[in-house]
N, C-alpha and C positions, 0 to 999 in steps of 0.2 A: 421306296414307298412301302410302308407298312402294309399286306394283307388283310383286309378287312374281315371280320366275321361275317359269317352267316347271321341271317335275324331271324326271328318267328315271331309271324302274322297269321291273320283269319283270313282262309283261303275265298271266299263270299260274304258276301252280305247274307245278314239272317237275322233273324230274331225270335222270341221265345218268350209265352205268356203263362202266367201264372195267377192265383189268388192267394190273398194273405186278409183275414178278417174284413171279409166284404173290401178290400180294395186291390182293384185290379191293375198288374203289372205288367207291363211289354219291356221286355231290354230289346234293343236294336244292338248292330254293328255291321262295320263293314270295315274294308281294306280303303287305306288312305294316304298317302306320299307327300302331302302338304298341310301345311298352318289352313291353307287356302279350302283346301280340299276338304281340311276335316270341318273347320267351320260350315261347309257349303251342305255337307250329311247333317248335321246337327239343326241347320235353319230348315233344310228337307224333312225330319222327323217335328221342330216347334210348329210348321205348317201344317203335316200332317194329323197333328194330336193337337190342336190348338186349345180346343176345351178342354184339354187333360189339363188337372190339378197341378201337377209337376209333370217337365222334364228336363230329367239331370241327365247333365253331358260332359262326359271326358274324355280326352284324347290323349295317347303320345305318341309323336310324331319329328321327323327331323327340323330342327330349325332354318327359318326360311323356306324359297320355295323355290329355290333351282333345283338341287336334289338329295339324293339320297344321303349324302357325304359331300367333304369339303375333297375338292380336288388335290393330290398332292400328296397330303399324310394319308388317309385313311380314316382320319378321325370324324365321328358320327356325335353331333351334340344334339340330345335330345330335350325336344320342350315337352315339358308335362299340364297340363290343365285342367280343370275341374270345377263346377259350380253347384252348390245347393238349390240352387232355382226356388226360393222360397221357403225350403223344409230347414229345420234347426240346422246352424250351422255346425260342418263336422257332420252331421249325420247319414251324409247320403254321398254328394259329389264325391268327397275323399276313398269312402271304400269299395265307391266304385272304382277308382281311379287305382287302388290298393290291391284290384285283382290284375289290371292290367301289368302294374311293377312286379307282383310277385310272381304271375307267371311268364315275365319277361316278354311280353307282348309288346310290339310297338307298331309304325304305320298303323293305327287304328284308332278309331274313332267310336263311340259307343254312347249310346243314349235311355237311359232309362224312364219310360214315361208310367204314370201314376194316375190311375183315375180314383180318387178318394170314398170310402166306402163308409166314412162313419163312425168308424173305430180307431182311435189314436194309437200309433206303437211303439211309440218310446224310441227315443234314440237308439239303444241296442237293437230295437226290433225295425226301425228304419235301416240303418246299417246294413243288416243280416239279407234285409228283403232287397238292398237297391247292390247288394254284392253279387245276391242271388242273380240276378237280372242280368248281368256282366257275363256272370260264370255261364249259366245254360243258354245264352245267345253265344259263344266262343264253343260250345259244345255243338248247338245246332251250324255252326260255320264251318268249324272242323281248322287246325293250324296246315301251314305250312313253312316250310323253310326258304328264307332267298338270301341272293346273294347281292348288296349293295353297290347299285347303277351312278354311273354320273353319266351327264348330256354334256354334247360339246356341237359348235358348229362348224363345219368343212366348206368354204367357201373358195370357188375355184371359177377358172373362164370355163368356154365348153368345148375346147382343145383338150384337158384334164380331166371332164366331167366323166367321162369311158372308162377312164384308168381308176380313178375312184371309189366309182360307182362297184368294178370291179374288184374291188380289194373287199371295203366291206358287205359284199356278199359270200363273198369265199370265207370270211370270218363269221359270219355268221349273224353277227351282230342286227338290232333291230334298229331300220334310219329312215328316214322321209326325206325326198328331192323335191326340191323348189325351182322348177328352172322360167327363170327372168331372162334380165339381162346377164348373170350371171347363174354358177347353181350353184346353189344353195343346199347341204346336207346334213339333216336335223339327226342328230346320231348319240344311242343310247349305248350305253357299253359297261361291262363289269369292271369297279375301281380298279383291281386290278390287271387290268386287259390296257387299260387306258393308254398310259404311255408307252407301252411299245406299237401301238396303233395308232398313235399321232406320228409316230418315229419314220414308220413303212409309206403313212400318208405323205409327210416333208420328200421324204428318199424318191417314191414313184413322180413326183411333179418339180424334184429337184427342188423344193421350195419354195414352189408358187401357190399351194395350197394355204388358204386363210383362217387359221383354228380359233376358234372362239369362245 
């Protein structure tokens, strides 16, 4: 399996307001891992500014919403998306969306809201102002670096659940138990850690453990 790259994201949620000819601006953002998830920030920011004149919303984020990467290869497909929300089109979603590309930003989700002041600014000056809003809420967030998770589930009787449970804590790794009729362990791991940690879980239960 290929090593996945590190990625860089916005360590918080934040945002950052500004004035441009009598019309006031809020960029939001926040950290996000899903299609799911970014939409859910985005309808959170249209609720919260609902009588704001715009708000343009972009995300890039992995595709689908199991996680971070495709199990297996390593490989990370990114979806990108962006909406004008009303304002000339081209002139707002895209460069917002063109600060997220350039500075290789992804997991994130970002919303520029607009409360309209009166004075029209032109494409270029829409642009300028809905980029601005991207950039100094990614400033007030601050980046950081990670490294790409995949989830898997460990499902075992509870003769195994011991031995298990034991392995991924000595690894270190972050996971949730489910214990039913059977347990159940909801388990987060870096793509590369993956397969040799399915490999240890098969070996300690002889292969009665359940991976999903």
């Amino acid at each position: 399996m290929t090593d996945p790259e590190p990625f860089t994201t916005v360590s918080k949620r934040a945002s950052a307001r500004f004035e441009i000819r009598g019309s006031e601006f809020i960029g939001y953002i926040a950290p996000v891992d899903t299609v799911s998830e970014a939409e859910a920030f985005i309808a959170e920011i249209n609720e919260q500014h609902a009588d704001a004149t715009h708000n343009v919303p972009a995300y890039r984020v992995p595709a689908g919403n199991a996680s971070s990467a495709r199990p297996g290869d390593g490989s990370v497909m990114i979806r990108e998306w962006c909406s004008d929300d009303g304002e000339p089109s081209g002139s707002s979603g895209k460069p917002a969306l063109n600060v997220l590309t350039q500075q290789d930003i992804r997991n994130v989700a970002a919303v520029i809201t607009r409360y309209y002041g009166g004075t029209k600014l032109g494409v270029g000056g829409l642009a300028r102002a809905y980029s601005r809003g991207v950039k100094e809420a990614i400033a007030a967030a601050g980046t950081v670096e990670k490294i790409p998770h995949e989830r898997f589930t460990a499902q075992v009787e509870y003769d195994d659940s011991g031995t298990v449970r034991g392995i991924l804590e000595s690894t270190g790794v972050t996971f949730d138990a489910q214990y039913e009729s059977t347990v159940s362990f909801e388990v987060r791991v870096p793509i590369d850690e993956a397969a040799t940690l399915r490999e240890r879980l098969r070996d300690a239960t002889s292969g009665r453990v359940k991976l999903a």
